[in-house]
C-alpha positions, -999 to 999 in steps of 0.1 A, spaced: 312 -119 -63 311 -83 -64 311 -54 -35 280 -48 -31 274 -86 -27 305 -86 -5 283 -62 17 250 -75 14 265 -104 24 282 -86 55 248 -73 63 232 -105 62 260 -125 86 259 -104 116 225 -99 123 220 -136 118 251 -137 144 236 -114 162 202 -132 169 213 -166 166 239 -158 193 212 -143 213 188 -169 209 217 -195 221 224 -171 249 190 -181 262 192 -216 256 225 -216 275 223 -191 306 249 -196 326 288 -201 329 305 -226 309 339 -233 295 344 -208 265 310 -192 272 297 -168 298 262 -165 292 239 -136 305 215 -146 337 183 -130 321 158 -152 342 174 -136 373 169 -104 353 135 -108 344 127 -119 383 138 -86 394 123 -65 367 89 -79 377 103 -80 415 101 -40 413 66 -46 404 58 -60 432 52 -91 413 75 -118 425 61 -154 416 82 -167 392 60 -176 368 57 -141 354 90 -142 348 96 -175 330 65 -169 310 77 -132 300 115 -146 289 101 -179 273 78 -150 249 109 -127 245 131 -156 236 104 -173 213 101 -144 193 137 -143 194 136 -173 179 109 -165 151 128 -135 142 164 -158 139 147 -181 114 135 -147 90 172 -139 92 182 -177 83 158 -179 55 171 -144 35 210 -157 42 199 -191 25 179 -171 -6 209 -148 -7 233 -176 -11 210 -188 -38 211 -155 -56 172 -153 -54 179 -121 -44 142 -105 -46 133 -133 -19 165 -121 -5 147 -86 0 114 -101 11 130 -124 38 149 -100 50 123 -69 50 104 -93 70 135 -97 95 140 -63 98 103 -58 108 103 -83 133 137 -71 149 115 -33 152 87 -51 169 113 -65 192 129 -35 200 99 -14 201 87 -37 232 122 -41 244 120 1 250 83 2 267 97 -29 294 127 -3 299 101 25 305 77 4 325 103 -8 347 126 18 349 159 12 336 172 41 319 207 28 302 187 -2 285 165 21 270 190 35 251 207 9 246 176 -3 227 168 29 214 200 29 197 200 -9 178 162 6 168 179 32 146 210 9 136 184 -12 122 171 16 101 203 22 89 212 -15 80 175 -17 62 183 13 44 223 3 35 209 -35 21 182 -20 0 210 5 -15 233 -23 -21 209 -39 -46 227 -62 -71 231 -55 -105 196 -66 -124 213 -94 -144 217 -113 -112 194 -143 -106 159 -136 -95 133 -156 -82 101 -156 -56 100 -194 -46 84 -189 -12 63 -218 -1 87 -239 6 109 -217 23 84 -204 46 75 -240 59 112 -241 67 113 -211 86 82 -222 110 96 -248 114 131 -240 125 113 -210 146 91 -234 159 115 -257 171 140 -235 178 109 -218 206 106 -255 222 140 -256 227 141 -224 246 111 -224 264 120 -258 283 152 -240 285 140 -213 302 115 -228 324 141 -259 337 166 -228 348 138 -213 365 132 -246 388 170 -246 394 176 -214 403 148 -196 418 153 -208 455 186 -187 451 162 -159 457 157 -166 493 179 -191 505 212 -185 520 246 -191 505 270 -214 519 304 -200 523 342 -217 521 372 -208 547 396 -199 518 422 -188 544 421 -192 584 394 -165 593 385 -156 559 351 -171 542 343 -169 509 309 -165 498 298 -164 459 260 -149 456 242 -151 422 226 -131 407 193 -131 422 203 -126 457 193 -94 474 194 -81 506 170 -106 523 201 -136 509 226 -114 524 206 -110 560 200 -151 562 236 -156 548 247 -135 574 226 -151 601 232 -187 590 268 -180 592 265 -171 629 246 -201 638 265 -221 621 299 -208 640 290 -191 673 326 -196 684 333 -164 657 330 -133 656 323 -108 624 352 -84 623 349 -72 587 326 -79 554 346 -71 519 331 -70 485 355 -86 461 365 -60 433 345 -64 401 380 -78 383 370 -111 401 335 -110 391 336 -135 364 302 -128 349 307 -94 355 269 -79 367 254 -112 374 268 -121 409 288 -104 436 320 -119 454 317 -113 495 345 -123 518 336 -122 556 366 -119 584 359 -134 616 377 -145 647 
């Protein structure tokens, strides 16, 4: 194997990472044992939240299109890593071109949600992979193997493969998606139950899509629930303790 199929291969390997990770981080959304996976339903509920627009539906249906194409766009990357392995590298190029493409599209809309709903870092966040794309287009076209390599355009067969491995791959995270949204959407208005970790001291552990109204009736169910104590002092636990970093926020509540 020479360099520039050393890199090609590179190439190839982490943006089918890249998007198969992705695709499995919407499959599996939460916080599991070697894996702390990214709330984006809770995400996509306040995006559309800002809106004004806070049925759930428009979220699930919005993440279930994101991830399906997520999901498309995995399979292009799965079908040029197989051709490359095969050294058919000219369907190599074509799978891969076709990847590429899809990845822009993504991005593209990725960057008008960021506009729409306002968040700033995202957008150049998304900006940014846009152009790396470019670049990693541009570097796998450059690193063309040497003409005496093995070339072929068997396609038909291939493609069937890759609709079908999108396809399935789309089912998979669409019931995903729409059986976290049953779990989890009450967490949007109803109030979390908090533990005495020390005498005085309750612990309460908010996801990700509670807002201010979870904090009020949190606050208020506490009181009813112990009239006998008082609210001295309510502390936001430091972000070291936030296990899934942005997704939830740690609140301990002093009373007496």
């Amino acid at each position: 194997m020479n360099e520039r199929r050393i890199l090609r291969t590179s190439i190839l390997s982490f943006w089918t990472l890249f998007w198969g990770l992705s695709v499995l981080d919407k499959i599996i959304p939460d916080v599991h044992f070697l894996w702390v996976g990214k709330d984006f339903f809770a995400l996509f509920v306040k995006f559309f939240g800002s809106l004004g627009l806070n049925d759930p539906l428009f979220a699930t249906l919005a993440l279930a299109v994101v991830s399906g194409l997520e999901a498309v766009n995995f399979s292009f990357y799965v079908a040029a890593m197989v051709r490359h392995l095969q050294c058919y590298e000219e369907a190599t190029d074509w799978w891969f071109f076709r990847a590429i493409l899809t990845s822009l599209i993504l991005f593209t809309l990725f960057s008008i949600a960021d506009q729409i709903f306002g968040d700033r870092f995202q957008l150049l966040e998304h900006s940014l992979f846009w152009m790396v794309l470019i670049g990693a287009w541009w570097g796998f076209h450059a690193l063309h193997p040497d003409p005496d390599e093995k070339r072929a355009l068997p396609q038909k067969e291939m493609l069937r493969r890759a609709v079908a491995l999108g396809s399935a791959l789309t089912l998979v995270v669409c019931v995903s998606v729409s059986g976290f949204s049953s779990r989890t959407f009450s967490n949007a208005e109803a109030p979390v139950r908090g533990t005495e970790v020390v005498e005085g001291v309750y612990k309460f552990d908010f996801p990700f899509l509670a807002d201010k109204r979870v904090l009020e009736a949190t606050i208020a169910s506490f009181r009813e629930e112990h009239p006998e104590l008082e609210i001295t002092y309510i502390y936001t636990g430091p972000s070291e303790l936030n296990s899934k970093k942005k997704t939830h926020l740690l609140l301990y509540v002093f009373a007496e």
